[in-house]
N, C-alpha and C positions, 0 to 999 in steps of 0.2 A: 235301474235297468230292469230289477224284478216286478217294478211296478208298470213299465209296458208291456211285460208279456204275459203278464196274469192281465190285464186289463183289456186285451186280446181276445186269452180266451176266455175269457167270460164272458164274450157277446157271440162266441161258437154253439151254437146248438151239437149235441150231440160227443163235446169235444171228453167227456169226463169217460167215453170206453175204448178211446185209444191206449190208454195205461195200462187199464186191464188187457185188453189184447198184447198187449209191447211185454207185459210180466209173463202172462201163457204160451208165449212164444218162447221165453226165454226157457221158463219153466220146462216145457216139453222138451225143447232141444235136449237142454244137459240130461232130463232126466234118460231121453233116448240114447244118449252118449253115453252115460252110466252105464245104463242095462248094454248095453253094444259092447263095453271094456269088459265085463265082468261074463259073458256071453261069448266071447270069440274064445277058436281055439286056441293053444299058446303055440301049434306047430303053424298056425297062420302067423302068428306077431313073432315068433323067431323067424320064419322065413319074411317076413317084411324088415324086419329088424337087420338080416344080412345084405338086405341090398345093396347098401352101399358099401359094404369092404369087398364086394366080389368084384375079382379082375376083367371084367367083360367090357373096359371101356372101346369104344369109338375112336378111330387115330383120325384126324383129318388129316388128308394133304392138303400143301401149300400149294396155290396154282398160280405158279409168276408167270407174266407176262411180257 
């Protein structure tokens, strides 16, 4: 199977700087991720953190017909 898709791209011109792009993408993200956790404040991430035990739900009614 690894021998059709290397045989692939090897008649791709150009195909050897998608990997590189595909890792500096990766690369940047987290590292933006990193610096963004270590960066926010902690009265932001506790208040996002209580969202979901506060009692402000939504009641639907039921609409019978």
């Amino acid at each position: 199977m690894l021998k059709f898709i290397k045989g692939n791209l090897e008649n791709i011109e150009g195909v050897e700087v998608y990997p590189i792009i595909s890792l500096l993408i990766f690369f940047i993200f987290f590292t933006a991720l990193f610096w963004w956790v270590f960066t926010t404040k902690k009265t932001h991430i506790e208040a996002v953190s209580n969202i979901p035990l506060e009692d402000d739900t939504i009641i639907l009614k039921e609409v019978t017909s």
